[in-house]
Each structure stands twice: as structure tokens, then as C-alpha cells.
ZAGU-8598 format. One record per residue (C-alpha): residue number from 0; x, y, z. Coordinates in nm, 2 decimals. Each point is the difference from the previous one (the first is absolute). Last residue first. Layout:
<pt num="NUM" east="X" north="Y" up="Z"/>
...
# end
This chain:
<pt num="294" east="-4.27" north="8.49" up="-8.06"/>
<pt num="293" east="0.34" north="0.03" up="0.20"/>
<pt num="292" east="-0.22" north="0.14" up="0.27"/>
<pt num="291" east="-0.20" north="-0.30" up="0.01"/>
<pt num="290" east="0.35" north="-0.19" up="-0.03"/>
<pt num="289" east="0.13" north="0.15" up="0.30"/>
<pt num="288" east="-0.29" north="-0.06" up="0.20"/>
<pt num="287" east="0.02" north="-0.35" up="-0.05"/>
<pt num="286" east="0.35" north="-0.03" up="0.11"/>
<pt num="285" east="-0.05" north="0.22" up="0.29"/>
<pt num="284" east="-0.28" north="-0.26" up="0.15"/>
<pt num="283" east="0.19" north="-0.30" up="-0.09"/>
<pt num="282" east="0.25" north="0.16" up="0.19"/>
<pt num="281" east="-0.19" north="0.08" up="0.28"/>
<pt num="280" east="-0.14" north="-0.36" up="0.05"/>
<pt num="279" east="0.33" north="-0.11" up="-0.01"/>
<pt num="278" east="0.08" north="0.21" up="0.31"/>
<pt num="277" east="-0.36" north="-0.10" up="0.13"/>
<pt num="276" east="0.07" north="-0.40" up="-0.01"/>
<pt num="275" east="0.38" north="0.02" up="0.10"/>
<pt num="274" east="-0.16" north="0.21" up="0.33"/>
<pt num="273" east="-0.21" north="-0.25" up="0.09"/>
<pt num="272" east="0.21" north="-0.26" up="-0.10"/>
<pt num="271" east="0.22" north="0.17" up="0.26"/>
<pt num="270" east="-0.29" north="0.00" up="0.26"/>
<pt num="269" east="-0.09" north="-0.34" up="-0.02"/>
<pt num="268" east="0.34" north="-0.13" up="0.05"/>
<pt num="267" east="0.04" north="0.24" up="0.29"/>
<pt num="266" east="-0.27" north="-0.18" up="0.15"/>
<pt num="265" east="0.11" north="-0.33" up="-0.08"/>
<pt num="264" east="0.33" north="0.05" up="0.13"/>
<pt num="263" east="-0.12" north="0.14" up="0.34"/>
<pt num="262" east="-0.21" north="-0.30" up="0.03"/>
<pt num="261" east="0.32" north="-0.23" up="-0.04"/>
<pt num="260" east="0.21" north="0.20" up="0.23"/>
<pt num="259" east="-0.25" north="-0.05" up="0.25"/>
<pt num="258" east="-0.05" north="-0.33" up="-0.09"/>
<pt num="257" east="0.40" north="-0.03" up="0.11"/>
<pt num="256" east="-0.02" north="0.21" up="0.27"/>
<pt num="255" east="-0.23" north="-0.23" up="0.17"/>
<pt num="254" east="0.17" north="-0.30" up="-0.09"/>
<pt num="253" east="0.24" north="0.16" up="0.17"/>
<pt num="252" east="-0.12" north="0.12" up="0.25"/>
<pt num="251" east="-0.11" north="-0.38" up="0.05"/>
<pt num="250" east="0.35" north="-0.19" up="-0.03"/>
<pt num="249" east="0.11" north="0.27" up="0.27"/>
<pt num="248" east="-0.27" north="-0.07" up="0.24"/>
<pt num="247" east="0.12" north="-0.39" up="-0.01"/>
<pt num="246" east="0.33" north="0.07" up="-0.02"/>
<pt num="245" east="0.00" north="0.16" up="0.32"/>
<pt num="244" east="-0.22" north="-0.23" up="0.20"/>
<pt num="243" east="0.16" north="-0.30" up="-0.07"/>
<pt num="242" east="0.30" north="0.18" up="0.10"/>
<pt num="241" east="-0.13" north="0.13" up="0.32"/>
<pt num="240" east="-0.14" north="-0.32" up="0.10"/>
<pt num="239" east="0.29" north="-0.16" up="-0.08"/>
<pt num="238" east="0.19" north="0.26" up="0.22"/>
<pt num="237" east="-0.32" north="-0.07" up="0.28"/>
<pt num="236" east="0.19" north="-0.34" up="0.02"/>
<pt num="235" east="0.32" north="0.02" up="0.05"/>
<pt num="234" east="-0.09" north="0.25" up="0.32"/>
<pt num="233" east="-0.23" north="-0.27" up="0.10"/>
<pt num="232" east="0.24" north="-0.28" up="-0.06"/>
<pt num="231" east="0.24" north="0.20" up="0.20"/>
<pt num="230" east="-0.21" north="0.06" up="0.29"/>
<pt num="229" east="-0.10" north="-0.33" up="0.06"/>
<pt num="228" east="0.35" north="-0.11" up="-0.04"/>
<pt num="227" east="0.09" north="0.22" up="0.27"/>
<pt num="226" east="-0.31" north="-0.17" up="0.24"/>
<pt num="225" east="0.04" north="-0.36" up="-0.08"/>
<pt num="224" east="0.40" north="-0.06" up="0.09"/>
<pt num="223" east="0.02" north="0.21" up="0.35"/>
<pt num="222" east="-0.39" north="-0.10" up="0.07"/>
<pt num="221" east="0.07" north="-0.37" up="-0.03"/>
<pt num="220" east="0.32" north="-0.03" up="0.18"/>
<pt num="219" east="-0.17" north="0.27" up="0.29"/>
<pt num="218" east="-0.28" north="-0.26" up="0.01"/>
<pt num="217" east="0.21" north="-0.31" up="0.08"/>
<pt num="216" east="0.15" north="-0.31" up="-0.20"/>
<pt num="215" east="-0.33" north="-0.05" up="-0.09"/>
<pt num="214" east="-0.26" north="0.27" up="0.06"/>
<pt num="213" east="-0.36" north="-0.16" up="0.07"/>
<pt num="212" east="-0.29" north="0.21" up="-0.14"/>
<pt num="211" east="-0.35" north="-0.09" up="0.13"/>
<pt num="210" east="-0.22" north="0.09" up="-0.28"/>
<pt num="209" east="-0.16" north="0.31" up="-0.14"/>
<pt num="208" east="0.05" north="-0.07" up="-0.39"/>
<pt num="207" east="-0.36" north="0.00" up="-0.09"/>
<pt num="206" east="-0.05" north="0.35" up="0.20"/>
<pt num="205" east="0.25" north="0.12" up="-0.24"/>
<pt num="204" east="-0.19" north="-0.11" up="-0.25"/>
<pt num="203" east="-0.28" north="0.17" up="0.12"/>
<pt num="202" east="0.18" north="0.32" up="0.13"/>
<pt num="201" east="0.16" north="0.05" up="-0.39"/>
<pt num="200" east="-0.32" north="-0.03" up="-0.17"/>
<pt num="199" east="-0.11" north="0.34" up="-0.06"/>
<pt num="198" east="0.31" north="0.12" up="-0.15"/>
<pt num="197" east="0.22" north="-0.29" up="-0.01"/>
<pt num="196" east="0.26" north="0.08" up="-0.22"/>
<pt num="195" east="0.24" north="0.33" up="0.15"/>
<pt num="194" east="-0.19" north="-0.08" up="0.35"/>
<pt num="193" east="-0.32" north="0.21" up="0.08"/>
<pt num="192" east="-0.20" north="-0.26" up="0.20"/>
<pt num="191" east="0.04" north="0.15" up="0.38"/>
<pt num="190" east="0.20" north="-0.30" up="0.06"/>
<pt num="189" east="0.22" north="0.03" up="-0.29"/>
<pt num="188" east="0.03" north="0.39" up="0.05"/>
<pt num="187" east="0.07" north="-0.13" up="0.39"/>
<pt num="186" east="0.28" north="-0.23" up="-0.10"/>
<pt num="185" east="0.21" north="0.25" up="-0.23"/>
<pt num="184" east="0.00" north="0.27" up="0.32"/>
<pt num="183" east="0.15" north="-0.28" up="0.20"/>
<pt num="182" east="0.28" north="-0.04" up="-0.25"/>
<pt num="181" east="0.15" north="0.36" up="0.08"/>
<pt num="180" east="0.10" north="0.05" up="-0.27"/>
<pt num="179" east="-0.22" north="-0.08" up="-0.31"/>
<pt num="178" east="-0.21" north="0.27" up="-0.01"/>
<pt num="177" east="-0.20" north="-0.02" up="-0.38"/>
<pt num="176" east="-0.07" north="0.33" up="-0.19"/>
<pt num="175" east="-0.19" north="-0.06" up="-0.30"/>
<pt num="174" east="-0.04" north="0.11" up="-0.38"/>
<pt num="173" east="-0.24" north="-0.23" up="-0.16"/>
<pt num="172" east="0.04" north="-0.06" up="-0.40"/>
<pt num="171" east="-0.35" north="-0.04" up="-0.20"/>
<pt num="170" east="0.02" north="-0.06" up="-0.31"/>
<pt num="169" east="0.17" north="-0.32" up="-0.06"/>
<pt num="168" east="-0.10" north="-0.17" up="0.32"/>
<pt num="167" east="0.06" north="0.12" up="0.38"/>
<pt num="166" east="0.35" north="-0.01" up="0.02"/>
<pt num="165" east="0.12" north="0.25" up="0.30"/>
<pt num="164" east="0.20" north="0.25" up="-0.05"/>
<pt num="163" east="0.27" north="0.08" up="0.30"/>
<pt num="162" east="0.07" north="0.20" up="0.25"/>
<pt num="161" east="0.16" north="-0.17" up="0.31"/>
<pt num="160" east="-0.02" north="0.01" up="0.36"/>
<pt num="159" east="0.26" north="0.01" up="0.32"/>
<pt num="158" east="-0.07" north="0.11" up="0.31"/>
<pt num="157" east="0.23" north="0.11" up="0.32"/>
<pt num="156" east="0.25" north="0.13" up="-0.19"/>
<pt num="155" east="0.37" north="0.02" up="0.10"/>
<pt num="154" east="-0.01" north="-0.24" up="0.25"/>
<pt num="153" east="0.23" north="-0.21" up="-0.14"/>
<pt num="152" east="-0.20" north="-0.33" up="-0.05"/>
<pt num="151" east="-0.21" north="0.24" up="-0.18"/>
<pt num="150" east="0.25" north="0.13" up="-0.22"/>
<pt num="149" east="0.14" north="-0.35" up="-0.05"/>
<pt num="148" east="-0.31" north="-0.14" up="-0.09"/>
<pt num="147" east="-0.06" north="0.28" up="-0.30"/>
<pt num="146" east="0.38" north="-0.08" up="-0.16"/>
<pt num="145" east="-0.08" north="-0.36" up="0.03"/>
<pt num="144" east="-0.34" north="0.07" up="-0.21"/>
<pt num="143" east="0.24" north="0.17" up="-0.25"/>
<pt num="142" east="0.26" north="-0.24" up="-0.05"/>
<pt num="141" east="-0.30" north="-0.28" up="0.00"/>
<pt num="140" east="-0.12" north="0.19" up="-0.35"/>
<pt num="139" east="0.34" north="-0.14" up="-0.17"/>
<pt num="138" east="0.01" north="-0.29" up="0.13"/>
<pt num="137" east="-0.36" north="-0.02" up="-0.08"/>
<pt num="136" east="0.00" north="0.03" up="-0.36"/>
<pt num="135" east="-0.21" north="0.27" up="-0.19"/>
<pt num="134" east="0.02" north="-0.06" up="-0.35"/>
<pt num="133" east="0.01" north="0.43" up="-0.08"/>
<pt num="132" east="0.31" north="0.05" up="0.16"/>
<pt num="131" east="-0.03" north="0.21" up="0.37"/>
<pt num="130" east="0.26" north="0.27" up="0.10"/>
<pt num="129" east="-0.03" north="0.08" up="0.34"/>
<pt num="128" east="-0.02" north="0.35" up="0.19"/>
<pt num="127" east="0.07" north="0.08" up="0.33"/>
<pt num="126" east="-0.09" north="0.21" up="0.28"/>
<pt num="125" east="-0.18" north="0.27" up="-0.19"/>
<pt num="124" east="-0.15" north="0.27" up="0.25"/>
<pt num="123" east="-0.25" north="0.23" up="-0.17"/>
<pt num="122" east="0.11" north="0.27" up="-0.22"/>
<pt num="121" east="-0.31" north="-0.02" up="-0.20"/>
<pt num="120" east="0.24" north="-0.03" up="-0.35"/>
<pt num="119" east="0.20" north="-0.22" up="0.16"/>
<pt num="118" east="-0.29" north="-0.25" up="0.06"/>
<pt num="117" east="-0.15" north="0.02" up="-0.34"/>
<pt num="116" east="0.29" north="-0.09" up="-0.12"/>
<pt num="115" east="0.06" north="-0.29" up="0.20"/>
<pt num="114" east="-0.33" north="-0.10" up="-0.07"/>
<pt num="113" east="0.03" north="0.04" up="-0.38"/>
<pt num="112" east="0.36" north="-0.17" up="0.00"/>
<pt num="111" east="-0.14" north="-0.35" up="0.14"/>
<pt num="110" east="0.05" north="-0.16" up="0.37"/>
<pt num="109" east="0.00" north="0.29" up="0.23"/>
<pt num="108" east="0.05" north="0.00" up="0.42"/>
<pt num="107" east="-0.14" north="0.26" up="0.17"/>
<pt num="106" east="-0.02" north="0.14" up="0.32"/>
<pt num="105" east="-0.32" north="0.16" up="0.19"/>
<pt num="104" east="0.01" north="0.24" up="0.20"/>
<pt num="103" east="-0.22" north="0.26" up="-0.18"/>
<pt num="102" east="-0.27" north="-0.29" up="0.00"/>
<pt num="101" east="-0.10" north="-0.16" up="-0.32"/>
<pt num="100" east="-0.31" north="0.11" up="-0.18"/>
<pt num="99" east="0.25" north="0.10" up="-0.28"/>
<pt num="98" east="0.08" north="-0.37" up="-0.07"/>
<pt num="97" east="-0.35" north="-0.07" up="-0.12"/>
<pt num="96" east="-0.04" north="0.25" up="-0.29"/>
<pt num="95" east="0.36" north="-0.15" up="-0.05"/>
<pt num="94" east="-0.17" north="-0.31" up="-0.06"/>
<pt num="93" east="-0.27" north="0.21" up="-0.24"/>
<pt num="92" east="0.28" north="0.13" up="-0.19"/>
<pt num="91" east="0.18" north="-0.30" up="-0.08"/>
<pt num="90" east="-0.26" north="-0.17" up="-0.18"/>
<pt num="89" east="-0.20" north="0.23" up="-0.11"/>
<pt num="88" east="0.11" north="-0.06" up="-0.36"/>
<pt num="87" east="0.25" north="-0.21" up="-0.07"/>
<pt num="86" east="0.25" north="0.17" up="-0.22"/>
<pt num="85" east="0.25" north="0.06" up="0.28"/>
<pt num="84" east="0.33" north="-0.27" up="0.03"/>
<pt num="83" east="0.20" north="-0.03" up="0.30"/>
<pt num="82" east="-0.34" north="-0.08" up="0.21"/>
<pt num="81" east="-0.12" north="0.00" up="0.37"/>
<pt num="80" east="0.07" north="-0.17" up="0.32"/>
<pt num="79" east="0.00" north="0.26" up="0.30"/>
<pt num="78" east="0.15" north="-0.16" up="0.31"/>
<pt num="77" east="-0.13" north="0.17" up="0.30"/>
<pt num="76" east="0.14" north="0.07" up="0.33"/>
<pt num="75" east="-0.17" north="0.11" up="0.30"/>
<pt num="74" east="0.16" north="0.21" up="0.31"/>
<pt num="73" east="-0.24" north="0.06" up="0.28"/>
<pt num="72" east="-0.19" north="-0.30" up="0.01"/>
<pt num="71" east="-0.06" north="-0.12" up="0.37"/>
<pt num="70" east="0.19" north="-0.32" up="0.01"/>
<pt num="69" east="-0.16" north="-0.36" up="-0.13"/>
<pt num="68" east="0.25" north="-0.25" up="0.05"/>
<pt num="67" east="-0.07" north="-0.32" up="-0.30"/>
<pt num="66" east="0.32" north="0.05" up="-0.11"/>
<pt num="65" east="0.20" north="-0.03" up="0.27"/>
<pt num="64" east="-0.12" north="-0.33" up="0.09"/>
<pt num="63" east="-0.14" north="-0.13" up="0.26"/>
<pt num="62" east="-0.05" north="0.35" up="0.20"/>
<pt num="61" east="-0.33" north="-0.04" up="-0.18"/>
<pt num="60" east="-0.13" north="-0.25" up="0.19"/>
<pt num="59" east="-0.12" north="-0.34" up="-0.21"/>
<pt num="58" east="-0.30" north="-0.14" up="-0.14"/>
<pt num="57" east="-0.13" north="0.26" up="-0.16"/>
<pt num="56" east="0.26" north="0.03" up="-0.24"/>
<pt num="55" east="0.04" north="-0.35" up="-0.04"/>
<pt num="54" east="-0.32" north="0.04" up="-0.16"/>
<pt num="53" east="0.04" north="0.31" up="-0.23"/>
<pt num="52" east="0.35" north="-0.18" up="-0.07"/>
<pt num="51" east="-0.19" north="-0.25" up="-0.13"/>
<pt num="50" east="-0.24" north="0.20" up="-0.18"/>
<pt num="49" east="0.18" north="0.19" up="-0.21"/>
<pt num="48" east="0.25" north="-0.31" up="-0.10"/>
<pt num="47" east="-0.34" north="-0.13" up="-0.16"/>
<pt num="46" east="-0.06" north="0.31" up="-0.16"/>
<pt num="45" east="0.36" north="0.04" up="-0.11"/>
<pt num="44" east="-0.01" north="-0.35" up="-0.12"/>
<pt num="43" east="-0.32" north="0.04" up="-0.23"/>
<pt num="42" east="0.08" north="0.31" up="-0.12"/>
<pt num="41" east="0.32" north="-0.07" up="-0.16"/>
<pt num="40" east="-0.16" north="-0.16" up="-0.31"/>
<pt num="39" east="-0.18" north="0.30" up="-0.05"/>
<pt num="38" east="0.30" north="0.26" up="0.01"/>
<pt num="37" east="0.21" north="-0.25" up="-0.26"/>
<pt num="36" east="-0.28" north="-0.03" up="-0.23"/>
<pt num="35" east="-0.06" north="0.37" up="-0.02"/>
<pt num="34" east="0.35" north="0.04" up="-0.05"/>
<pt num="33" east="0.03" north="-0.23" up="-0.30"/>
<pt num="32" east="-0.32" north="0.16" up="-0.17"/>
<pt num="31" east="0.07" north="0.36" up="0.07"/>
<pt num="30" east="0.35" north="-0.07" up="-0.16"/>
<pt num="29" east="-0.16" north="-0.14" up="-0.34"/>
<pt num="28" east="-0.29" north="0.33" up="0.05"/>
<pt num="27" east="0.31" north="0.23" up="0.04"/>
<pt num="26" east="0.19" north="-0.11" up="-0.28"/>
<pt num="25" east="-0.37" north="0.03" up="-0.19"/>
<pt num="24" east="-0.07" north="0.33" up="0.08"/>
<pt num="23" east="0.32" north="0.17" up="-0.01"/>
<pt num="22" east="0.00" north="-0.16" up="-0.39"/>
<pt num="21" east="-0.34" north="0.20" up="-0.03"/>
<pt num="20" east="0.11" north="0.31" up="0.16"/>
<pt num="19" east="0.30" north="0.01" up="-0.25"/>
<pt num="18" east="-0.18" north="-0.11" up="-0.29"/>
<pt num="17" east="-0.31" north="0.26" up="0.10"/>
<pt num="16" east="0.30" north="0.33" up="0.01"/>
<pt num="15" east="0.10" north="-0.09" up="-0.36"/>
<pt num="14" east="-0.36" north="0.03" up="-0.11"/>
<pt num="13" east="0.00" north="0.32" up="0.20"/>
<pt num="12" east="0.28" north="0.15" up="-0.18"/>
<pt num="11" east="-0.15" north="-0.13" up="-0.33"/>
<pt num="10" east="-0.31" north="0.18" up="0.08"/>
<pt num="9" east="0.16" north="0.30" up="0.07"/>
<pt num="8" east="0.20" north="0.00" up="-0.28"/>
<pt num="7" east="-0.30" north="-0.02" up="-0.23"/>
<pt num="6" east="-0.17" north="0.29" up="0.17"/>
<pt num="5" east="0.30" north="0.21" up="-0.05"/>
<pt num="4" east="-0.02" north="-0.08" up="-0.38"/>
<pt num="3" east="-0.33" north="0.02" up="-0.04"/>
<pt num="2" east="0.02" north="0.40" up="0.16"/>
<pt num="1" east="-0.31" north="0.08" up="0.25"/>
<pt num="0" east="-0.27" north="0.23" up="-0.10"/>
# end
């Protein structure tokens, strides 16, 4: 039968271990809140900047612009947004889950310590690697995207796409790969309905917006300023999306943990009054006998 004494220390080891959970829990349910805000309040104008470069898109050649030339993809490159941090379930494994579909050729690009990791440890080919803070700003995420338009504009990949969570709602966290270079590739998802937001409605609303563009002071003005900021926000973007994400899933494992912890407590609880009960009940029992013997 198991000693009181070691029973008692592991309860108070696991007490110790549901504060810790617990306080994880609630820094990342005040951090869930703020970036959850953030990712849905940028919805709106990436949606809407979604669609009008979907219909300047099909309005114009692709020799254009640069960054709406589709080539024959033999080299891709893939940005892999993932966490610093672990304690967040799934999270990160089922984007990486994602990431191993990739082609052999592909080259990657990591913003978060788990991807990178995971991508040194598969000895595929790591590019570069970013350094995110947890407030996401877009100076610092339009660094990267500039770093994925001048590859392309270079020649040196003929695709580029990004892995990243997407935000569904507090238990359920997406992980997606979305092309982003070349442009072109951006419009027909949107046309085809299966745009980052507007699953199912994006060809209707597009539709809405299929009017008679007139470039002022000229196209190539309009497609040289709209079509890199385009890809920045997006880039700036799925990060919130990501982040929102991240400390959503990590606020529930957490929580999860936490009752866990909890349930584990009350079982053990059980079991060592259990064992205080019968140990007493022994004594009581060689007491009594001692004094029948004593006469």
C-alpha cells in the first residue's frame, strides 16, 4: 500500500503544478483577448483589399506587373509561421503536419523557433529565419513579405506561399497554406470561392465588385503601389492570425491541464484518506487486541 507521506507530496507537487497552469491560463486568455480583436478587426480590409486586387487582376495582362507573372513552378518558397513558445496543444504540430506535404524543392522561410526547428531537424532548405515579438507590428512583418517579393522578383522561386494558422474561433485553429506570389494564383482562389475569408461567398461579392475600373494617373502607377502593399498586408495579416491563433489554443491546454491537474488531485485525495482511514483502522485494531490479551 502506498506511503501517506509520499502521497502527500504528490499532491502538493501537483497543487503547485495547477497555480502554474492556471496563471498560464489566464495571461494567455488576457493576450487571446487583445489578439483576437486585433485579427478580426483586420478582416474586413484584407477582404475587401482581396477583392480589389482579384478585380484589377482580371482586368489586366500579366506581363503588367511582375508580380502577377505566372511561370511554370519549379522552385516554391514557403514561409512557415509558427510559435516561440510550445504549450499549446496541436497547434504547431498539425501546421507542420501541413508543411511536410511540401515539395522536395521547396525553400523555406520561418517565423517562430518551433518551425525553424522543426525545419533543421528535416534537413530541408532554410533560407532565412525572422524573429517575430508577440504584438505583431507590421514594420516589422513587412521586412519579411519584402524579403518574399524580392525572391520572386529575382527569379529565384517561381511561387511563393505561406503556412500559417488560421483563426477559426477559440477551439478550433485552421492550419492553411495560402500562395501569395504570384498574384494571379490569389485571384482565381477568390474566384473559385476559397479566399482566406470568404469561403463560399468570395465569387459573389466579387461578382458585386465587377465594374469598369479606370486607372488614374495610369495602370502601371496603380499596379506598382497596390499590388506590394497587397502582399504585405496579407503577410501582416495571417501573423495576427497566427497569434490569435496561438494564444488562443494555448489558453485552452491549459485550461485543460489545469482540470486535469484538478481531477488528478481529487483522486489521489481519495486514495490517501483511503489509506489514512485503514492505517488508523489498524491501529485501533492492535490496540484492542492488545488489551484482550492484557485481560
Amino acid at each position: 500500500m502506498a506511503n501517506t507521506r509520499d502521497m502527500r507530496r504528490r499532491i502538493k507537487s501537483i497543487k503547485n503544478t495547477a497555480q502554474i497552469t492556471k496563471a498560464m491560463e489566464m495571461v494567455a486568455a488576457s493576450k487571446m483577448r487583445k489578439a483576437q480583436q486585433i485579427a478580426m478587426a483586420g478582416r474586413a480590409y484584407a477582404d475587401l483589399l482581396n477583392r480589389m486586387s482579384a478585380s484589377v487582376a482580371r482586368r489586366v495582362e500579366e506581363d503588367d506587373h511582375p508580380l502577377l507573372t505566372h511561370r511554370p513552378v519549379e522552385k516554391e518558397l514557403l514561409l512557415v509561421i509558427s510559435t516561440d513558445k510550445g504549450l499549446c496543444g496541436a497547434l504547431n504540430t498539425n501546421l507542420l503536419r501541413e508543411v511536410v506535404k511540401t515539395d522536395a524543392a521547396t525553400s523555406y522561410v520561418t517565423a517562430g523557433r518551433k518551425g525553424r526547428q522543426f525545419i533543421e531537424r528535416s534537413r530541408r532548405r532554410l533560407l532565412a529565419d525572422f524573429e517575430m515579438k508577440d504584438h505583431v507590428k507590421f514594420l516589422e512583418s513587412k521586412r519579411i513579405s519584402k524579403f518574399l517579393i524580392e525572391k520572386f522578383l529575382a527569379r529565384e522561386v517561381d511561387r511563393v506561399s505561406v503556412a500559417y494558422t488560421s483563426f477559426v474561433n477559440t477551439v478550433i485553429q485552421r492550419p492553411l497554406i495560402q500562395p501569395i506570389l504570384p498574384i494571379a494564383e490569389m485571384a482565381k482562389k477568390l474566384e473559385a470561392g476559397v479566399g482566406a475569408h470568404e469561403a463560399g461567398k468570395g465569387l459573389e461579392e466579387a461578382r458585386q465588385d465587377d465594374v469598369e475600373h479606370v486607372f488614374e494617373p495610369s495602370a502601371d502607377a496603380v499596379l506598382e503601389a497596390l499590388l506590394p502593399q497587397y502582399v504585405h498586408f496579407q503577410v501582416y495579416h495571417m501573423f495576427l492570425e497566427s497569434r490569435a491563433s496561438e494564444h488562443s489554443a494555448r489558453m485552452v491546454a491549459m485550461k485543460n491541464a489545469t482540470d486535469n491537474a484538478k481531477q488528478i488531485i481529487k483522486d489521489l485525495t481519495l486514495e490517501y484518506n483511503k489509506v489514512r482511514q485503514a492505517s488508523i483502522t489498524n491501529e485501533l485494531l492492535e490496540i484492542t487486541t492488545a488489551q484482550m490479551a492484557m485481560g
